[in-house]
C-alpha positions in Angstrom: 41.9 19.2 -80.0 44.1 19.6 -82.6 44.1 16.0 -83.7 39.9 16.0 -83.7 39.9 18.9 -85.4 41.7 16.8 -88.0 38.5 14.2 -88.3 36.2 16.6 -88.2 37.1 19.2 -90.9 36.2 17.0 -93.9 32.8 16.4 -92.4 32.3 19.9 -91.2 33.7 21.4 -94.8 31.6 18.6 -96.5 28.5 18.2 -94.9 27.5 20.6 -91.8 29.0 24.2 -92.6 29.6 23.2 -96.1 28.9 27.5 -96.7 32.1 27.7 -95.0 34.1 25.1 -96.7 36.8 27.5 -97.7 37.4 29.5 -93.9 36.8 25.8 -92.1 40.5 24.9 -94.1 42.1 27.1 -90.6 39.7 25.6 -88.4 43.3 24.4 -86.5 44.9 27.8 -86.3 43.2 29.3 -83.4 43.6 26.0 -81.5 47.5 25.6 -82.6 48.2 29.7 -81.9 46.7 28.6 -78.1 49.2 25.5 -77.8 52.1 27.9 -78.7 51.0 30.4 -76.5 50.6 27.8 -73.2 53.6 25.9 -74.4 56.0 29.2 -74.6 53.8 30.7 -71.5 54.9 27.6 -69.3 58.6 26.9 -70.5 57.0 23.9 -72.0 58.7 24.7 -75.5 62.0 26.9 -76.2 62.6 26.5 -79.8 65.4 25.2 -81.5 67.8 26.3 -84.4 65.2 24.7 -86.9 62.4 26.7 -85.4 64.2 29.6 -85.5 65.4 29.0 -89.1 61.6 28.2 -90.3 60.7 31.6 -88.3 63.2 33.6 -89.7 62.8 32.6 -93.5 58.8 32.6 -92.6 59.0 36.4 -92.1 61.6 37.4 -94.8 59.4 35.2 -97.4 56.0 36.8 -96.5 57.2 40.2 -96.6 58.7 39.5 -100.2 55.1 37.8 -100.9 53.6 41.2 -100.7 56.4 43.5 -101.9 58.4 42.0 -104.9 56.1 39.1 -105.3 52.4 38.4 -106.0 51.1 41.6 -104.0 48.2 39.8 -102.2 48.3 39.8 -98.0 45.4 36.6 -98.1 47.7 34.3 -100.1 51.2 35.1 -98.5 49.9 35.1 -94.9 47.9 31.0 -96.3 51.5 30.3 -97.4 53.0 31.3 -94.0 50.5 29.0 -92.6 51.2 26.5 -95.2 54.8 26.5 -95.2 55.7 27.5 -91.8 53.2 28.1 -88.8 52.5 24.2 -88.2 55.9 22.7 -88.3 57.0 23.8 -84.9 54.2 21.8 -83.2 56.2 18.7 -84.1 58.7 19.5 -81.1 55.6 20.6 -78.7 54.2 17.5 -79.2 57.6 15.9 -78.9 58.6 17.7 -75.9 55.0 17.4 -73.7 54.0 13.8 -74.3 55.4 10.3 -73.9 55.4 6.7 -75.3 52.0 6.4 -73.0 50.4 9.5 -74.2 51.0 8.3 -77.9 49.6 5.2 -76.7 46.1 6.5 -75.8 46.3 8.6 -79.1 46.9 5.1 -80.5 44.1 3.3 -79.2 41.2 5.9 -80.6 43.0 6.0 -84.0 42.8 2.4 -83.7 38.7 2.6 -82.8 38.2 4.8 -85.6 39.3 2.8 -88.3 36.0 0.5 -87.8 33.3 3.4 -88.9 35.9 4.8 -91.4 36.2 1.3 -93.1 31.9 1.2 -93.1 32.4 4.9 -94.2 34.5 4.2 -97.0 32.9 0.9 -98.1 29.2 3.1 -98.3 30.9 5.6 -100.7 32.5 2.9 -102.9 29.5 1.4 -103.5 27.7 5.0 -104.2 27.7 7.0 -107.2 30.1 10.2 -107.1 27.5 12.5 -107.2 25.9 11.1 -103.8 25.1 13.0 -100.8 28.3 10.9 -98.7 31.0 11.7 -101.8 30.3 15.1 -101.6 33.5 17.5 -101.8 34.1 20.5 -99.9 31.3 22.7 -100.3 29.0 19.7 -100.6 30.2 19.8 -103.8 28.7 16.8 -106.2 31.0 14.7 -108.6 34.4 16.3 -107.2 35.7 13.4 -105.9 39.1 11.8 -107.4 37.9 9.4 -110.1 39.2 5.6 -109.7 38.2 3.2 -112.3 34.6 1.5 -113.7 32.6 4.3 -112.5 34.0 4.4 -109.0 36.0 7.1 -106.8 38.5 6.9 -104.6 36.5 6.9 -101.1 38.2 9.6 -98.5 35.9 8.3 -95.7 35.7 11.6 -93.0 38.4 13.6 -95.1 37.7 15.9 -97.8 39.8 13.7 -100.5 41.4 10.4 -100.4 44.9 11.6 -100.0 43.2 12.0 -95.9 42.4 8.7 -95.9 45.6 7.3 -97.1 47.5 9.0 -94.6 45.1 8.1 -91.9 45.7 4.3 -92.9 49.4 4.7 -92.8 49.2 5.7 -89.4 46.3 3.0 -88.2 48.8 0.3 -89.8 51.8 1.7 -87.4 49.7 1.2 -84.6 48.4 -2.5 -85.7 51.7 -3.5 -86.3 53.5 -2.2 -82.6 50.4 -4.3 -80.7 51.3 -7.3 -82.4 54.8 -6.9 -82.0 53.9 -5.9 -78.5 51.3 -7.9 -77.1 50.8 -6.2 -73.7 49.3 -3.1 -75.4 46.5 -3.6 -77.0 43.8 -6.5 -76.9 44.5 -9.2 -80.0 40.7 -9.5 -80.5 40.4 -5.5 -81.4 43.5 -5.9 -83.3 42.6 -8.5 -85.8 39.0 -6.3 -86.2 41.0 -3.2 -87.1 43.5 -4.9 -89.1 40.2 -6.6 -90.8 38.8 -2.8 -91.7 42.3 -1.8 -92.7 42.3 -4.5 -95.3 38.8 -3.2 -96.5 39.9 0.8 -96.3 42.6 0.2 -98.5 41.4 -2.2 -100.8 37.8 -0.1 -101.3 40.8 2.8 -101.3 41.8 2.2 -105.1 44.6 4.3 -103.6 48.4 3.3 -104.9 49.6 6.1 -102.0 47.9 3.8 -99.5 49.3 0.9 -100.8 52.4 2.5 -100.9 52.1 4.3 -97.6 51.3 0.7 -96.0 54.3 -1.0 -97.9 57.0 1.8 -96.5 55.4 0.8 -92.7 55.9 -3.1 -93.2 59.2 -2.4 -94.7 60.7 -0.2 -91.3 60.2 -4.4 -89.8 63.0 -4.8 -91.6 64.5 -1.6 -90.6 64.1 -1.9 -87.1 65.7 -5.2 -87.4 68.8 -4.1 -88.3 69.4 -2.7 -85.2 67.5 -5.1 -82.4 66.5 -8.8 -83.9 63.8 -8.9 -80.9 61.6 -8.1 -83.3 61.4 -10.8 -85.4 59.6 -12.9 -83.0 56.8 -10.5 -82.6 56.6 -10.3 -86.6 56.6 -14.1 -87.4 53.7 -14.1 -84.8 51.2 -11.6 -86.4 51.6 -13.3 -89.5 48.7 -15.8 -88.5 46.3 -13.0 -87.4 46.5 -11.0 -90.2 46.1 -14.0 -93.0 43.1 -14.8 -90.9 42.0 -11.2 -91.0 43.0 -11.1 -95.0 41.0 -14.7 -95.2 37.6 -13.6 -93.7 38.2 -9.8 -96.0 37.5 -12.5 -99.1 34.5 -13.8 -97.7 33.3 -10.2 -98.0 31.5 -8.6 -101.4 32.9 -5.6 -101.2 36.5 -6.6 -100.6 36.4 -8.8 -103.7 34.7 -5.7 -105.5 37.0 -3.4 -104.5 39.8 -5.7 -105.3 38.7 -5.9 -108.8 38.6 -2.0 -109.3 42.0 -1.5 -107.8 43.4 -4.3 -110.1 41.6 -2.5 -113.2 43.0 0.6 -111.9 46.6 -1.0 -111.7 46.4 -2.7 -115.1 45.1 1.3 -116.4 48.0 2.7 -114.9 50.9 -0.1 -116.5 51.7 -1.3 -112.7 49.5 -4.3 -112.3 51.8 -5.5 -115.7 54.7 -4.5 -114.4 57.9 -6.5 -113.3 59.2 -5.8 -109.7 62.0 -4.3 -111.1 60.4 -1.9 -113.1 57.8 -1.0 -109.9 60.9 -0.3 -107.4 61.8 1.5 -111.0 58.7 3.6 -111.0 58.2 4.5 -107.7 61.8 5.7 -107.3 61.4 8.1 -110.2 58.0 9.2 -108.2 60.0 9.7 -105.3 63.2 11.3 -107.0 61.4 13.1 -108.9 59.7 14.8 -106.2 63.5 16.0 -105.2 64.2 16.8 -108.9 61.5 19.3 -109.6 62.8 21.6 -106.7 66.1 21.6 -109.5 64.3 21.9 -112.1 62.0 25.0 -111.3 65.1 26.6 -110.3 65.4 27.4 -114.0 62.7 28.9 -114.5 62.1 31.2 -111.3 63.1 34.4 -110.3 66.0 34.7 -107.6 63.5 35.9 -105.0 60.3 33.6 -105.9 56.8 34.5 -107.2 55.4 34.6 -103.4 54.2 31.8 -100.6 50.8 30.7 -101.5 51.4 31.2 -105.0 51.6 27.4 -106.0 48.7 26.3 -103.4 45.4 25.8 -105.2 44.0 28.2 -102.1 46.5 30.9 -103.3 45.5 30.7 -107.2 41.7 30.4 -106.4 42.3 33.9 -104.3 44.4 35.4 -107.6 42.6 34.1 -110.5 39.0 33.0 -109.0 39.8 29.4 -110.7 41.5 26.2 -108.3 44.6 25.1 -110.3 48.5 24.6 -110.3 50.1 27.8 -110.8 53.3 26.1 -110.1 54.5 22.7 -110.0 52.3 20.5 -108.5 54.9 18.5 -106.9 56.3 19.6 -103.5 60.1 20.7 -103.7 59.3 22.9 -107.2 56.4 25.0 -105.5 58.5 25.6 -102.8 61.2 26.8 -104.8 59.0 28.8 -107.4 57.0 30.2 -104.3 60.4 31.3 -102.5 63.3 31.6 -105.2 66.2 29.3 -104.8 68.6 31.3 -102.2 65.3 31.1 -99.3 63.9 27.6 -100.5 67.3 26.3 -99.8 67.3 26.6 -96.0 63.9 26.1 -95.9 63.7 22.4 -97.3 67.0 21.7 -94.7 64.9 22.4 -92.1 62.6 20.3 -93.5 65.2 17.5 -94.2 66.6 18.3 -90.3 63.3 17.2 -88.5 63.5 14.3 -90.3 67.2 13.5 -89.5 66.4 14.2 -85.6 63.3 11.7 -85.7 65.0 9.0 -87.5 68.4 9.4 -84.8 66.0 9.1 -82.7 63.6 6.3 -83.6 67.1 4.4 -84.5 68.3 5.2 -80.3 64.7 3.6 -79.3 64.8 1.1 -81.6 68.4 -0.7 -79.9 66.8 -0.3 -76.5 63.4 -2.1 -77.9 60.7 0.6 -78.1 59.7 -0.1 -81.7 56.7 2.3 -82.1 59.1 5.3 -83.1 60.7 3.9 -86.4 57.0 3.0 -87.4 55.3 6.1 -86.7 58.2 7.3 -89.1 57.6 5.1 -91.9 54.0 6.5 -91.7 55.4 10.0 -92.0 59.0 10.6 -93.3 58.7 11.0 -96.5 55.7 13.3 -95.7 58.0 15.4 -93.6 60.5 16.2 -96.5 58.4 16.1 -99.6 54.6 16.1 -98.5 52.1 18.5 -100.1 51.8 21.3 -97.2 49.7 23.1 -99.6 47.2 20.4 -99.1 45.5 21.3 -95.5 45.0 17.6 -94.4 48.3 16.7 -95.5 50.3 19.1 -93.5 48.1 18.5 -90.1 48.5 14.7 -90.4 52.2 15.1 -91.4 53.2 17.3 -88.1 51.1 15.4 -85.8 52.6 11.9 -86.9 55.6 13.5 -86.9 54.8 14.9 -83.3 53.8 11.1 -81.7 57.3 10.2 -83.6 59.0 12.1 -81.6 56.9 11.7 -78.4 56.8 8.1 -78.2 61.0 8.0 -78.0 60.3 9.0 -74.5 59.3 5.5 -72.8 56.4 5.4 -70.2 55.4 2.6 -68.6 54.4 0.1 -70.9 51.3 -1.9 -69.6 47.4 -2.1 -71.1 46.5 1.0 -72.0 43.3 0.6 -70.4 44.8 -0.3 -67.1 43.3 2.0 -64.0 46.6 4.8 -63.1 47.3 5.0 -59.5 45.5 7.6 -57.5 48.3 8.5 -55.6 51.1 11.0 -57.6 54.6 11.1 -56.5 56.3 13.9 -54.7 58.8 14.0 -56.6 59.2 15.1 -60.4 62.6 13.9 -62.1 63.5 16.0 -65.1 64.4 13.9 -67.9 68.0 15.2 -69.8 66.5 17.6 -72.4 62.8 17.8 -71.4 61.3 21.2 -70.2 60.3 21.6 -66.5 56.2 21.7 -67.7 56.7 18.6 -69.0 58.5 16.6 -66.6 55.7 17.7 -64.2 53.2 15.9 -66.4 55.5 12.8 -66.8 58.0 12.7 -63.9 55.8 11.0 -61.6 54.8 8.4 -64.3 57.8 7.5 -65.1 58.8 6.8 -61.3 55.6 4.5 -60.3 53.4 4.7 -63.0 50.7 7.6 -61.6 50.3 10.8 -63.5 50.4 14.2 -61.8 
């Protein structure tokens, strides 16, 4: 639920309830406040010193929010939602799925990148003020500009930044079924690695073509610990040219390619030397990490308030949708929070990524390569993404979530296979998985049936 609730927000926000474009951005709460309440309710999830730490500094940061900070309740309890209510449901997820689970969570992602490829193709070709580039609201015209007249297309989500992370992920999944060829059919693979190559191009998006770029490059990653990948990697080379091959034979590919290379040249990167690209985008990237430093200067000890640097929290305080703060992630965080509270905050942060990349790395040398993937979709998210950004924090934990999930190995076999009919007796509890969980996944692990 949580994860369609994800899909359907931008349509819901942009084009059926678009009256309630502003209440639909916590259309996930109710549903994430019930998976906390079964999860606890069954033993399912106990917490951890992170959780505890992100509830701890949640409560002492709100209260300040209204006391010594900006005053209003609205915008400190949307930057306890922001900041702090979602992240736990990383180890929820973690703890109640497996590698088969993530799987099936796979496959639909996979089957929705075909209509979000038309999707995004139809608003290219539109003009911004059309009914299907609407913004949230149904809003004409506020869609991010590209280049030559065009926006960037956010297919179902309210903005392209959506879309790009909703790529990322596709392209994790593309790239484990042709590095494992049991899991998904080749046929559907080349189709949805066909309407990747379209989203992104049509995209005009340098975060997707970054986002893509950081998934390829954990290939190389992963190899460093298990060279039984290259095999599978030398082999989906001939797939995807032949995907790439038939995208040129397609007018919207080439005219979307010649945006995004007008866009490229108007930005200085389509010019630019592959030194001085690595150049820029580690400056984009470090300077994400710099401007928590640099805000430091400039902010009281104790912070202006959570929700203070989210355009939700200066619409509800000045009645206009700006940056009150840095727009980048680390300095809101410290001008919303003050230096001595931000600091454990953003280790937390820095934490779950540590425990999923220890983890991907453990999977990895055994040869479950889907982990250190789903990462590359969603590390850097985890540290420095934009929580104040609604889509970006929901994507963010529940990549981060299948991360974590797919270290535990199922049964690897079609996805689409029939499951056994017949549970097992007996439920083996896995080293560090709740009892609720190895209920759902003991027997599955032991023959293959699910209880």
């Amino acid at each position: 639920m949580y994860f369609i609730l994800i899909i359907l927000e931008g349509p819901l926000r942009k084009w059926i309830l678009p009256g309630l474009a502003n209440q639909l951005l916590l259309v996930r709460d109710p549903v994430l406040l019930a998976i906390y309440a079964i999860a606890i309710s069954t033993g399912a999830f106990h917490g951890n010193w992170i959780t505890w730490v992100l509830g701890g500094v949640g409560a002492i940061t709100t209260a300040l929010a209204v006391v010594a900070g900006h005053g209003n309740i609205g915008v400190a309890l949307y930057g306890l939602d922001a900041n702090f209510l979602h992240l736990p449901l990383v180890f929820v997820i973690g703890g109640v799925m497996d590698k088969r689970d993530v799987l099936k969570a796979g496959k639909w992602i996979l089957y929705l990148t075909i209509p979000m490829a038309v999707l995004m193709a139809i608003q290219f070709r539109s003009h911004p003020n059309d009914f299907v580039n609407f913004g949230p609201g149904a809003s004409p015209g506020s869609q991010m500009q590209s280049v030559l007249g065009k926006i960037r297309p956010p297919g179902l989500f309210t903005f392209v930044t959506g879309a790009a992370m909703f790529i990322t992920l596709a392209t994790a999944f593309v790239i484990f079924g042709f590095l494992e060829r049991k899991i998904y059919h080749r046929v559907f693979l080349c189709v949805c690695t066909l309407a990747l190559i379209i989203s992104a191009t049509v995209s005009t998006s340098r975060l997707v073509l970054g986002g893509v770029s950081v998934v390829f490059l954990m290939i190389g990653v992963i190899g460093l610990y298990n060279r039984a990948v290259v095999p599978g990697a030398l082999g989906m080379l001939v797939p995807i040219g032949v995907a790439f091959m038939i995208a040129t034979t397609l007018d919207v590919f080439n005219e979307g390619a010649h945006v995004f290379e007008a866009r490229l040249q108007n930005t200085g990167d389509a010019t630019a030397t592959i030194t001085q690209t690595a150049s820029s985008w580690s400056e984009r990237i470090l300077g994400g990490f710099m401007a928590g430093f640099q805000a430091a200067d400039d902010t009281p000890i104790l912070g202006r308030g959570i929700g203070y640097g989210t355009n939700i929290g200066a619409k509800l305080l000045t009645g206009q949708v700006h940056f009150m703060a840095d727009e980048r992630e680390w300095g809101r965080i410290v001008f919303e929070m003050g230096v001595l509270l931000a600091i454990p905050y953003l280790i937390a942060r820095v934490a779950i990524l540590g425990r999923l990349f220890l983890a991907s790395v453990k999977s990895a040398r055994v040869g479950n390569f889907l982990p250190m993937l789903l990462l590359g979709s969603c590390g850097l998210s985890v540290v420095n993404g934009q929580f104040g950004v609604a889509s970006t924090l929901a994507f963010t934990v529940f990549q981060a979530g299948l991360c974590l999930a797919s270290t535990h190995s199922g049964p690897e076999r079609n996805v689409d296979a029939p499951e056994s009919a017949a549970p097992s007796a007996t439920v083996k509890v896995r080293r560090g998985r709740a009892i609720h969980a190895a209920a759902l996944h003991g027997g599955a692990e032991a023959q293959g049936s699910r209880l």
